[in-house]
C-alpha positions as CSV (number, residue, x, y, z in Angstrom):
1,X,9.1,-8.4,18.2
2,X,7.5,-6.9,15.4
3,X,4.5,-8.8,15.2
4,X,1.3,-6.6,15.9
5,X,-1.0,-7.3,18.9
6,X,-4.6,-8.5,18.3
7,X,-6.5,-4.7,17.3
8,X,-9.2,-4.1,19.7
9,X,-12.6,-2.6,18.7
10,X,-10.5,0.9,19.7
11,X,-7.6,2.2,18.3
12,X,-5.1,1.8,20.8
13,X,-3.8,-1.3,20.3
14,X,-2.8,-0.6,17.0
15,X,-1.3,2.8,17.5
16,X,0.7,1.4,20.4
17,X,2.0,-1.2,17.9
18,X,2.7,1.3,15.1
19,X,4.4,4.1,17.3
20,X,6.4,1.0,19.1
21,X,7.6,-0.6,15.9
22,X,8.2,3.2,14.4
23,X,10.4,3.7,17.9
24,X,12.5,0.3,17.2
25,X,13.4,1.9,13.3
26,X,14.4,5.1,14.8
27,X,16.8,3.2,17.4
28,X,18.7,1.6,14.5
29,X,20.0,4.6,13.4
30,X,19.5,3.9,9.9
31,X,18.9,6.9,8.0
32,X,14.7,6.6,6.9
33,X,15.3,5.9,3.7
34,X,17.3,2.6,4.4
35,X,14.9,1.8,6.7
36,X,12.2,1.9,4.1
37,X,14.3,-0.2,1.7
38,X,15.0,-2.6,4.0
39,X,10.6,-2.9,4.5
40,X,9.8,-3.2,0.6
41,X,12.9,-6.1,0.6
42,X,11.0,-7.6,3.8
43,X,7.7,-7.8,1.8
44,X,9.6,-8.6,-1.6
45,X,10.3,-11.4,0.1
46,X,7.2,-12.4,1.8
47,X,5.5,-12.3,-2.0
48,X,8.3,-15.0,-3.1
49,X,7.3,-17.3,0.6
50,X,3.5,-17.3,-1.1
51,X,4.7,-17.7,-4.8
52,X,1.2,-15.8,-6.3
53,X,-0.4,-16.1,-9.1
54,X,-2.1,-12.9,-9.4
55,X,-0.9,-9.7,-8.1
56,X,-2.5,-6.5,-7.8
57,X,-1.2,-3.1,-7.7
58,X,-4.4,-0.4,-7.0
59,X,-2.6,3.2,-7.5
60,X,0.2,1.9,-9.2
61,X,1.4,5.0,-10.8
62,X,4.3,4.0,-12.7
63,X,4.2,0.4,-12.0
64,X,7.3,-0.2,-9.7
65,X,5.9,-3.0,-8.2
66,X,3.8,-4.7,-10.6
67,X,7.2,-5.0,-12.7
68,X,9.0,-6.6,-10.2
69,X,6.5,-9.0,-9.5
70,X,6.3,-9.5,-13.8
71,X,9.7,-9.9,-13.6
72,X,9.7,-12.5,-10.4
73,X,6.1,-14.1,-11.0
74,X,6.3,-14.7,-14.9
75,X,3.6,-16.8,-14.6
76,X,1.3,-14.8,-12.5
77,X,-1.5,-12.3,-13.2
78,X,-0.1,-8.5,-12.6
79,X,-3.2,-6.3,-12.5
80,X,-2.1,-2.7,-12.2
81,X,-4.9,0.2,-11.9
82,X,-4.0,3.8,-12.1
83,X,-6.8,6.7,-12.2
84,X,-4.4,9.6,-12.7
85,X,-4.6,10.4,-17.1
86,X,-1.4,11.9,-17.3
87,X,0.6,9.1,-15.1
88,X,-1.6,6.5,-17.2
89,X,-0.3,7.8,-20.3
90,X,3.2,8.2,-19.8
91,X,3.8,4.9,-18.8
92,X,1.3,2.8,-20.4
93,X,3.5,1.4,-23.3
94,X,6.3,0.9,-20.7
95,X,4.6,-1.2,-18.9
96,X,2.9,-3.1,-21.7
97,X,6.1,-4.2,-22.7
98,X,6.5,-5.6,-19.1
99,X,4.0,-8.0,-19.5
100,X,1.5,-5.6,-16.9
101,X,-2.2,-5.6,-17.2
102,X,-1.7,-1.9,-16.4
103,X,-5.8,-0.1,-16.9
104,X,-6.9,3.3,-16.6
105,X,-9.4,3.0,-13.9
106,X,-10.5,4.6,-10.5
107,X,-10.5,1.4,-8.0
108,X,-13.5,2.7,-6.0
109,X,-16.7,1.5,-3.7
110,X,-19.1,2.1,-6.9
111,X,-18.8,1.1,-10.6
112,X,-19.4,4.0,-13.0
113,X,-17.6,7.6,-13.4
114,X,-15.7,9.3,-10.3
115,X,-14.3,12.5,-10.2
116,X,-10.2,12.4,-9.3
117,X,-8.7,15.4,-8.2
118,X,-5.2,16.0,-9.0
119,X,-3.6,18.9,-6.8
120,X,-2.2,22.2,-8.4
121,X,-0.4,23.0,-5.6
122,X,0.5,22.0,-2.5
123,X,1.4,24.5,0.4
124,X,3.0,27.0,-1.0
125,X,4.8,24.9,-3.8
126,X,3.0,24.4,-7.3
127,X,2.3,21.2,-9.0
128,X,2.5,20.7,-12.7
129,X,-0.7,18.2,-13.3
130,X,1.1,16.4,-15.8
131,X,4.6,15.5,-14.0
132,X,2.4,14.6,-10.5
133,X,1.9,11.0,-8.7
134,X,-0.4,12.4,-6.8
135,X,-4.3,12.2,-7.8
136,X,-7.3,11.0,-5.1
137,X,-11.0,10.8,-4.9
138,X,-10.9,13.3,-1.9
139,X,-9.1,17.0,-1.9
140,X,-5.8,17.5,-0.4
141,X,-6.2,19.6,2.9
142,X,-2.6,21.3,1.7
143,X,-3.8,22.6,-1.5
144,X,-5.6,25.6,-2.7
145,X,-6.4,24.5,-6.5
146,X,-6.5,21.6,-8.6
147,X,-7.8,19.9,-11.4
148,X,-10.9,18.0,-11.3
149,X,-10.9,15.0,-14.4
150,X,-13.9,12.2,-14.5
151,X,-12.8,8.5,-14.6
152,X,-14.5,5.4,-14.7
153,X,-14.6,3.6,-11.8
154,X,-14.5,-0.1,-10.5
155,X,-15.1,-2.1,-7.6
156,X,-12.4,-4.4,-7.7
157,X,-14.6,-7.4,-6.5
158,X,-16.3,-6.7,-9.8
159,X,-13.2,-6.5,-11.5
160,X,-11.3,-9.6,-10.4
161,X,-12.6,-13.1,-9.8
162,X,-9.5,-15.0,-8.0
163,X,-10.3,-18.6,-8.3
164,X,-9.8,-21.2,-5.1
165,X,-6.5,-21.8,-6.1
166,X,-5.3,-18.1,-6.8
167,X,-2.6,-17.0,-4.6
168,X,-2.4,-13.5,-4.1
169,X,-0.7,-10.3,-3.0
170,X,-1.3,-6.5,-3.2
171,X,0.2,-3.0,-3.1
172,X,-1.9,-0.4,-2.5
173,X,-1.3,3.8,-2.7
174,X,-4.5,5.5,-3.2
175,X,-3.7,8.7,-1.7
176,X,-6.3,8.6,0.8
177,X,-8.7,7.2,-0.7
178,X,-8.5,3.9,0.7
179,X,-12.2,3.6,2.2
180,X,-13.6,3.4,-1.5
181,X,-10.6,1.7,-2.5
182,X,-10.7,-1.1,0.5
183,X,-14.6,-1.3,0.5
184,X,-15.1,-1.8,-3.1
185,X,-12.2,-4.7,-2.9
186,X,-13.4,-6.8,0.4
187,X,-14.1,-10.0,-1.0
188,X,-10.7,-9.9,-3.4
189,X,-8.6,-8.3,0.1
190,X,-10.2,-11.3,2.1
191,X,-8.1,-13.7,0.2
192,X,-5.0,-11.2,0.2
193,X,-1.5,-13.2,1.5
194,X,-0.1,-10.1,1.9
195,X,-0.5,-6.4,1.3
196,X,1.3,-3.7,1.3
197,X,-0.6,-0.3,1.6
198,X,0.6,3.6,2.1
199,X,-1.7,5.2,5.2
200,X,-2.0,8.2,6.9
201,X,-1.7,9.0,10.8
202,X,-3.5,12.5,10.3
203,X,-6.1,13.8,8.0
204,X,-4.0,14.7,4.6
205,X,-7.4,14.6,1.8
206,X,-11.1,15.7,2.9
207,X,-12.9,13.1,4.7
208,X,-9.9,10.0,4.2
209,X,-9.9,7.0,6.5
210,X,-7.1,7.1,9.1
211,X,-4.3,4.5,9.6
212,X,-6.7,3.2,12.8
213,X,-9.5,2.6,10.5
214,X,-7.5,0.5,7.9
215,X,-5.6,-1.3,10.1
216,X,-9.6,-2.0,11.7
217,X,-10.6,-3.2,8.6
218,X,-8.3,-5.9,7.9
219,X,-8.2,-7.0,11.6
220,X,-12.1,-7.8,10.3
221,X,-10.3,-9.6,7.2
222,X,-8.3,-11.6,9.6
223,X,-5.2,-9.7,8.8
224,X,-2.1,-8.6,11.1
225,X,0.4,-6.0,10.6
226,X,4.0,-7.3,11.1
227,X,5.8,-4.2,9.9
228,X,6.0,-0.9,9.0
229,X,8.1,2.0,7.8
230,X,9.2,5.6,8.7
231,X,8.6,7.4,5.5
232,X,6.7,10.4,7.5
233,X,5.5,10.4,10.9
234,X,1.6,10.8,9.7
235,X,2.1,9.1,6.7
236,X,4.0,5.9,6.3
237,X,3.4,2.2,4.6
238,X,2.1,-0.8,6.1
239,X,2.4,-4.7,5.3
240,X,-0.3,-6.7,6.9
241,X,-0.6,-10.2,6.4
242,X,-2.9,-13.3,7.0
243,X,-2.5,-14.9,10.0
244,X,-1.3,-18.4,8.8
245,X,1.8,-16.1,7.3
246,X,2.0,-14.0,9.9
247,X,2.1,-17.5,12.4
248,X,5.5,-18.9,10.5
249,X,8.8,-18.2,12.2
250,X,10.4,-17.5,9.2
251,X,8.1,-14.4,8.9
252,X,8.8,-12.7,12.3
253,X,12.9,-13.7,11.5
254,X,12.5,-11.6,8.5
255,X,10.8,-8.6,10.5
256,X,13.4,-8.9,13.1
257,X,16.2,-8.1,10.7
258,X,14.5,-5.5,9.1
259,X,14.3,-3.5,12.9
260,X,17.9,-5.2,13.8
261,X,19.7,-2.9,16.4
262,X,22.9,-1.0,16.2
263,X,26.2,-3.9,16.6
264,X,27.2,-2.8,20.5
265,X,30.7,-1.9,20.2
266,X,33.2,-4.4,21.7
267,X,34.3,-4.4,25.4
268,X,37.7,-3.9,25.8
């Protein structure tokens, strides 16, 4: 099963769950990548179960998601927020034309100006600044330069004001930023269907929240995981869910498939 256990106060329960779930992935023998296909399909489809009307993509980059759901959801509300300039520029008209409220801003805990740092180099491999996805309000442990650019900053509570009837889901990869990112967006995350967020297992940028502490904070939201991917060992994406979705058996059938075993070869 791939539904998570209730997360106690510590962080056992919830690494048991991800390092069980990551376990069942492994002993499909899918190769990662299908594995991680087969995850984004399984929360494609939870978004079409709750049919939103506004969607929210906080690090979009170059909008992958926040197109689809344009292209599924015509009616609803895509709000796309990307702090990186050069990623920003490169695909604002693209997604213009898609119908995405795609903005230049630094989702964050405090309204105002934030400094984003975009890596030069990671390890021993540079980065050019202007071809990079990568951009975060912390430093990346791996890299020994990079270039500092001030953005303005939101709070996305003070950003978007869902009504009672708003139903919504969200993708979120903030490159380890997700403590100002998650703080600054409680009240909007509250009413979150489902989310979809990229964590980390280990300390990758200065002072970033670990995978324990986000799946903490929406156990406080009322929020479950249900499934995960293998995209790295100590960095990987998460879907959690409210637990009216996470309660319907179509949900956990979904999950199920995505984890489904090897076909046992016939007995003779």
């Amino acid at each position: 099963m791939a539904l998570g256990p209730p997360l106690p106060d510590e962080p056992h329960g919830y690494r048991f769950w991800a390092e069980f779930t990551a376990a069942q992935a492994r002993n499909t023998g899918k190769p990662t990548g299908v594995i991680d296909r087969r995850v984004r399909r399984f929360f494609h489809d939870l978004c079409r179960t709750v049919d939103p009307t506004l969607v929210l993509e906080l690090g979009a980059h170059e909008g992958t998601f926040s197109t689809w759901a344009k292209g599924t959801f015509p009616e609803a509300r895509c709000l796309a927020l990307e702090a990186n300039p050069y990623v920003h520029r490169r695909y604002r008209e693209q997604l213009d034309r898609a119908g995405v409220d795609y903005r230049h801003l630094a989702a964050a805990s405090t309204n105002g100006t934030v400094t984003v740092n975009i890596p030069l180099s990671i390890g021993r491999r540079t980065v050019d600044p202007e071809k990079s996805r990568m951009a975060s309000l912390g430093i990346h442990r791996g890299s020994h330069e990079h270039e500092a650019v001030d953005v303005e900053a939101v709070r996305v509570d003070d950003l978007v004001h869902p009504t009672d009837t708003d139903r919504i889901v969200a993708w979120i990869d903030v490159e380890g930023a997700s403590d100002a990112v998650l703080t600054g967006a409680r009240e909007v995350l509250s009413r979150v269907a489902a989310v979809y967020i990229e964590v980390e297992g280990v300390e990758l940028w200065s002072g970033q929240w670990l995978d324990v502490d986000v799946a903490r904070f929406f156990r406080d939201l009322g929020k479950v995981p249900v499934m995960r991917d293998i995209q790295r060992r100590n960095n990987y994406n998460v879907v959690f869910v409210g637990e009216e979705l996470a309660a319907q058996q179509q949900v956990s059938e979904r999950a199920a498939r995505v984890l489904r075993p090897p076909t046992p070869p016939r007995e003779s």
